[in-house]
BANUKE-565920 format. One line per field, with one value per atom (N, C-alpha, C): residue in one letter; atom name; x, y, z. Coordinates in nm, 4 decimals. Last residue first. Layout:
N
res: (A, ...) .
atom: (CA, ...) .
X: (X, ...) .
Y: (Y, ...) .
Z: (Z, ...) .
END
This chain:
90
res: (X, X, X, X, X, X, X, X, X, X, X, X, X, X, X, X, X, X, X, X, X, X, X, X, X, X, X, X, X, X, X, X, X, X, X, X, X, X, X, X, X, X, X, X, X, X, X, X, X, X, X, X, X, X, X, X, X, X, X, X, X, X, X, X, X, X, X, X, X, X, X, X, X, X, X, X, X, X, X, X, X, X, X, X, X, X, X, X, X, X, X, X, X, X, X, X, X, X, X, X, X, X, X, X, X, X, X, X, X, X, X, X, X, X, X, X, X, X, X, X, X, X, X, X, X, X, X, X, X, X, X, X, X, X, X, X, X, X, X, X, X, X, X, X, X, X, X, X, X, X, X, X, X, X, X, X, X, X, X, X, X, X, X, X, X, X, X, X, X, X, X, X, X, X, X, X, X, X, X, X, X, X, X, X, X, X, X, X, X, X, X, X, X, X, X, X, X, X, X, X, X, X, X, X, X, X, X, X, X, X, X, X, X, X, X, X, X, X, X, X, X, X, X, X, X, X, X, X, X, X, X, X, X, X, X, X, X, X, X, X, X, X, X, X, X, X, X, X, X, X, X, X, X, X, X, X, X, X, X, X, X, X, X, X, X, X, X, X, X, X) .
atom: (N, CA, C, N, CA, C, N, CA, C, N, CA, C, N, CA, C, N, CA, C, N, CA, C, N, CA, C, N, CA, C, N, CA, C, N, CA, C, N, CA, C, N, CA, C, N, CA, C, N, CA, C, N, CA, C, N, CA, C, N, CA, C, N, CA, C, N, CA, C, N, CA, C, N, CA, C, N, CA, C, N, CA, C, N, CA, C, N, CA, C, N, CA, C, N, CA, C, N, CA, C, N, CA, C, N, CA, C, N, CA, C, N, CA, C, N, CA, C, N, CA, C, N, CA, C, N, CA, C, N, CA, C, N, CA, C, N, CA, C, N, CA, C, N, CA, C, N, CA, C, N, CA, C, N, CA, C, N, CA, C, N, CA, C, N, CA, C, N, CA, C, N, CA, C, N, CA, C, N, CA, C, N, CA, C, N, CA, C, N, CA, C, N, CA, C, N, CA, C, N, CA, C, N, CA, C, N, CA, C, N, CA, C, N, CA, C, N, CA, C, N, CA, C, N, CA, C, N, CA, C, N, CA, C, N, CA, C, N, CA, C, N, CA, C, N, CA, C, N, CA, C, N, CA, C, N, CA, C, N, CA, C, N, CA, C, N, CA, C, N, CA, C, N, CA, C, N, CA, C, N, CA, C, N, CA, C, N, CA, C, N, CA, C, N, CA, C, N, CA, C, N, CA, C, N, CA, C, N, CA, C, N, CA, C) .
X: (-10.1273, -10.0254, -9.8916, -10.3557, -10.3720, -10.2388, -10.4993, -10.3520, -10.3656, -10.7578, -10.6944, -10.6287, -10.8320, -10.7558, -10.6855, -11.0632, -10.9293, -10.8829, -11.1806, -11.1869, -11.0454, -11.1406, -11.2424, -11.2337, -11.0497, -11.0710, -11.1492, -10.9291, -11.0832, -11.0264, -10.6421, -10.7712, -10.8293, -10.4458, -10.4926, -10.6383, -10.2761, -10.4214, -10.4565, -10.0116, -10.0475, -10.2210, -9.9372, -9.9542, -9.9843, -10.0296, -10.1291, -10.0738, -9.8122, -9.9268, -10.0792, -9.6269, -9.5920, -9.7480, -9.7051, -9.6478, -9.6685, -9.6714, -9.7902, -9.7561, -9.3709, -9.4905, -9.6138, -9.2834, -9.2497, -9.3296, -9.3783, -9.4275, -9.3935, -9.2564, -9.4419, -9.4609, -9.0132, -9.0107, -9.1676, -9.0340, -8.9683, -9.0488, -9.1327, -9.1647, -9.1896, -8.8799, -9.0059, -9.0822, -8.6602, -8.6763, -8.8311, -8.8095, -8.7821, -8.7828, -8.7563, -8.9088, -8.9287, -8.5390, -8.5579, -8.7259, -8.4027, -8.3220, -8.4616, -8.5609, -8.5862, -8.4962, -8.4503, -8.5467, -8.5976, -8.1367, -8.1700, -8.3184, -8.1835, -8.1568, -8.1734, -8.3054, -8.3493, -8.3354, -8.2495, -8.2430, -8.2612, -8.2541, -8.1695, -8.1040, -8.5812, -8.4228, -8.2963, -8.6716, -8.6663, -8.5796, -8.7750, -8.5839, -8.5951, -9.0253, -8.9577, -8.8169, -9.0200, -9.1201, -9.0358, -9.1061, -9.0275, -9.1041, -9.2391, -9.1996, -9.0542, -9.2202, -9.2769, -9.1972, -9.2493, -9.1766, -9.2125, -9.4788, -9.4837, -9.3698, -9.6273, -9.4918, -9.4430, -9.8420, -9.7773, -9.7236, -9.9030, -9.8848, -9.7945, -10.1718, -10.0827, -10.0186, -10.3190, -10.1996, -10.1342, -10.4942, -10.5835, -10.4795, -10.4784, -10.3782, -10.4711, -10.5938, -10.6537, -10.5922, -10.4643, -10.6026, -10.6615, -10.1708, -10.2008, -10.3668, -10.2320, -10.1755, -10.2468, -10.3305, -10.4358, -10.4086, -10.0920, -10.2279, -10.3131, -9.9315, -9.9200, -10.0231, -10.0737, -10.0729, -10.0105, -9.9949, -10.1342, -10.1399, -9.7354, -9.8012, -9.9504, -9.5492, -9.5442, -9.6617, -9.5067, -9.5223, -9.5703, -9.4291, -9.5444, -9.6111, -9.2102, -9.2303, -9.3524, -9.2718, -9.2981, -9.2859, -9.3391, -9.2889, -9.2407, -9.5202, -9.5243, -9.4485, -9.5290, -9.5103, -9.4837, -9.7494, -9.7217, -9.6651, -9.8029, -9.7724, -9.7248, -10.0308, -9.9053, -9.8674, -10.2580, -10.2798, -10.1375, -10.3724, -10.2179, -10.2811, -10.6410, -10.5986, -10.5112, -10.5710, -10.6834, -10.6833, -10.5206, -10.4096, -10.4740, -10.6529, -10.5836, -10.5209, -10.7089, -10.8254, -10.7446, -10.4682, -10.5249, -10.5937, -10.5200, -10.4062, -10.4251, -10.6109, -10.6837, -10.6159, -10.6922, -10.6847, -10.6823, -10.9596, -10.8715, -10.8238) .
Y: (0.0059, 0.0648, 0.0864, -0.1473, -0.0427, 0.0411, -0.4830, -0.3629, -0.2674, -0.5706, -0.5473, -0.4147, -0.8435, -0.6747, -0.6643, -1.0492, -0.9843, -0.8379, -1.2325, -1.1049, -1.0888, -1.4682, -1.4695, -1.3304, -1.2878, -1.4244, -1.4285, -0.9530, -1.0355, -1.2053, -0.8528, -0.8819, -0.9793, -0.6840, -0.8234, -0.8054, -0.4331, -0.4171, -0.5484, -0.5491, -0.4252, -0.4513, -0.7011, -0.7472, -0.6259, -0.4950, -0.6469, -0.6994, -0.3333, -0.3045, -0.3953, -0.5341, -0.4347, -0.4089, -0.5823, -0.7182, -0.6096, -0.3239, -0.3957, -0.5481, -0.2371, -0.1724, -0.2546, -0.4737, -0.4698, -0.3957, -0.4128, -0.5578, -0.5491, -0.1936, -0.2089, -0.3211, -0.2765, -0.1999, -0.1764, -0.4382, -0.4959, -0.4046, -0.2276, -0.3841, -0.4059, -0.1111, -0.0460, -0.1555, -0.3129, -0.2327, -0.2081, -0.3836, -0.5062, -0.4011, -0.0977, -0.1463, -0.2972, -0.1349, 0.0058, -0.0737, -0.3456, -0.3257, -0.2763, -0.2994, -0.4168, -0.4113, -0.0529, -0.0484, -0.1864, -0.1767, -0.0699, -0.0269, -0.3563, -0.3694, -0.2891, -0.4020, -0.2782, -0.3236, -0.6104, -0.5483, -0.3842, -0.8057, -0.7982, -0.6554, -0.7593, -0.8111, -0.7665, -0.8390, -0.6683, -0.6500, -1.0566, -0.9909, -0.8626, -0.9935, -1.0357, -1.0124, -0.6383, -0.7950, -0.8605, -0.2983, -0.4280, -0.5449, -0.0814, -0.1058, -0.2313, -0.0308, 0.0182, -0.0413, -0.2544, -0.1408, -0.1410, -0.2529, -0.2969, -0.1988, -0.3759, -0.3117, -0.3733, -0.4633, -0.5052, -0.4149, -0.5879, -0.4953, -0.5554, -0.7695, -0.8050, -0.6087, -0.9028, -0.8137, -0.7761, -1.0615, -0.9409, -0.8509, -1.1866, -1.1926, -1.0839, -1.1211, -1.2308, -1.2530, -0.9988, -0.9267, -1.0304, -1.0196, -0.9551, -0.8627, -1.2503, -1.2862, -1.1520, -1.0911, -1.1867, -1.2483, -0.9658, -0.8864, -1.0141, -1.1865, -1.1026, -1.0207, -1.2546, -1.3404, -1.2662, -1.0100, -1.0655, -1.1914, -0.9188, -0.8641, -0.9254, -0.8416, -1.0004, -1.0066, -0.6087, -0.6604, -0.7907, -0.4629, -0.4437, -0.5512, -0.6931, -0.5697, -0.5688, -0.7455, -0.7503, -0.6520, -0.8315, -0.7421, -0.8152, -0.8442, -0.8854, -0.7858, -0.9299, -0.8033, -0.8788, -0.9472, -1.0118, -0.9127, -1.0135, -0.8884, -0.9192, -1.2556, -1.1697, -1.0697, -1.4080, -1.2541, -1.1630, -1.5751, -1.5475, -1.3680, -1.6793, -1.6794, -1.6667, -1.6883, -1.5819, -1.6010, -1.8796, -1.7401, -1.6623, -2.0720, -2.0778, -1.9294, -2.0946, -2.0528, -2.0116, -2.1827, -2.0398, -2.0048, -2.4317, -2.3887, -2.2554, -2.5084, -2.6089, -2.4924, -2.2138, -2.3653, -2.3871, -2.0823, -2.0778, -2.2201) .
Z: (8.7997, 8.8261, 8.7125, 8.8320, 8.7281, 8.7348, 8.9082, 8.9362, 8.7949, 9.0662, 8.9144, 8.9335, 9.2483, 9.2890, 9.1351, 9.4121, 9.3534, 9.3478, 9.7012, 9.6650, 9.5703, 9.8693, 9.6979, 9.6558, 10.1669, 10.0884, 9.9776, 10.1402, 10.2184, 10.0712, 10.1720, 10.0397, 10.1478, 10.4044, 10.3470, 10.2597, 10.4145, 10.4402, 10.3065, 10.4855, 10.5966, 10.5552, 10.2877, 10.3808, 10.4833, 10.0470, 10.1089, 10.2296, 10.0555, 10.0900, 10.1333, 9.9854, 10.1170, 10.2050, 9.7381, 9.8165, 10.0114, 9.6063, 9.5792, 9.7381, 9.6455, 9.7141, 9.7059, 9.4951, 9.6842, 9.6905, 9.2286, 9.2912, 9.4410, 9.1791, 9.1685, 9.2531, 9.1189, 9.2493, 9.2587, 8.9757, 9.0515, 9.1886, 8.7476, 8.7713, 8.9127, 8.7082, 8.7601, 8.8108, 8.6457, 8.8042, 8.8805, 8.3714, 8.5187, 8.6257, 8.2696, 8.2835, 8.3677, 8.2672, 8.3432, 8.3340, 8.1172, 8.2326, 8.3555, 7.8859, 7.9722, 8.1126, 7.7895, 7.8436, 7.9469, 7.7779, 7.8733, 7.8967, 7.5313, 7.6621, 7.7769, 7.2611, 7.3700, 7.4890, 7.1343, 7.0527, 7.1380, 7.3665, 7.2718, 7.2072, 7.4288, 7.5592, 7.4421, 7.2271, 7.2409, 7.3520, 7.0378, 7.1281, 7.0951, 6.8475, 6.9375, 6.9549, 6.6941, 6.7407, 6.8426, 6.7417, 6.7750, 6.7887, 6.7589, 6.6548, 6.6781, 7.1227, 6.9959, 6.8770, 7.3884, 7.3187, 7.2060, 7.6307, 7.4974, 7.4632, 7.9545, 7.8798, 7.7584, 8.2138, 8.0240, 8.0087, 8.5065, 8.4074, 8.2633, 8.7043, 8.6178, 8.5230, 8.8363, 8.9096, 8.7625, 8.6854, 8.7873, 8.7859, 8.3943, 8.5652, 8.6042, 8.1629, 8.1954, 8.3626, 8.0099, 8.0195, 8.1394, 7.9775, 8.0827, 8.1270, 7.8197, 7.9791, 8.0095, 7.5919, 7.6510, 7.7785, 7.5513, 7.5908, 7.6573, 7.5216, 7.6030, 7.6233, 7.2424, 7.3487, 7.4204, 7.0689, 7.0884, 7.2141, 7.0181, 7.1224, 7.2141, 6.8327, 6.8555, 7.0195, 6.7891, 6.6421, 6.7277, 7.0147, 7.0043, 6.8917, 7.2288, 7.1035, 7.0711, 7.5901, 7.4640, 7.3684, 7.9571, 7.8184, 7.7316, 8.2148, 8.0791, 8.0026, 8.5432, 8.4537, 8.3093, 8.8661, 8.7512, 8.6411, 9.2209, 9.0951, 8.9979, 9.2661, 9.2921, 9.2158, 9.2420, 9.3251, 9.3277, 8.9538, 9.0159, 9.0725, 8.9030, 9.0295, 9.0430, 8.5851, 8.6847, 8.8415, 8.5495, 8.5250, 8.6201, 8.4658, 8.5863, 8.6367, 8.2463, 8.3281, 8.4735, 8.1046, 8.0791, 8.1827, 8.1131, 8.1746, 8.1698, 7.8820, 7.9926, 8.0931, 7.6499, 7.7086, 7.8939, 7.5061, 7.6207, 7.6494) .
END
């Protein structure tokens, strides 16, 4: 792990990772390592899957987007106790 890695582990915000599945191994390890974090892999694609599969990166940012205001919504109505995380399964 480097110096900067350890750190990952204290992002509480809603975090989204996408990736072709061919180029995948450091994205698994972001999104094993963010508490908030979701991953979105398109199948049988390495990198520029922005490119090569625009309309899923369109529709999997929204979903994203729209995970992260309910997730953002719901902490501020019922706040995480201090040192306490929260591994997003959403």
């Amino acid at each position: 792990m480097t110096a900067h890695a350890s750190h990952i582990v204290l992002l509480l915000v809603p975090t989204g990772v996408a990736e072709g599945e061919r180029h995948v191994a450091q994205q698994q390890f972001m999104a094993s390592q963010i508490p908030t974090c979701r991953l979105a892999v398109y199948p049988r694609v390495g990198h520029g899957s922005n490119i090569l599969h625009p309309q899923w990166c369109v529709q999997t940012l929204f979903r994203l987007t729209v995970l992260a205001a309910v997730w953002l919504a719901l902490t501020a109505l019922f706040p995480l106790p201090s040192g306490n995380s929260l591994q997003a399964d959403y």
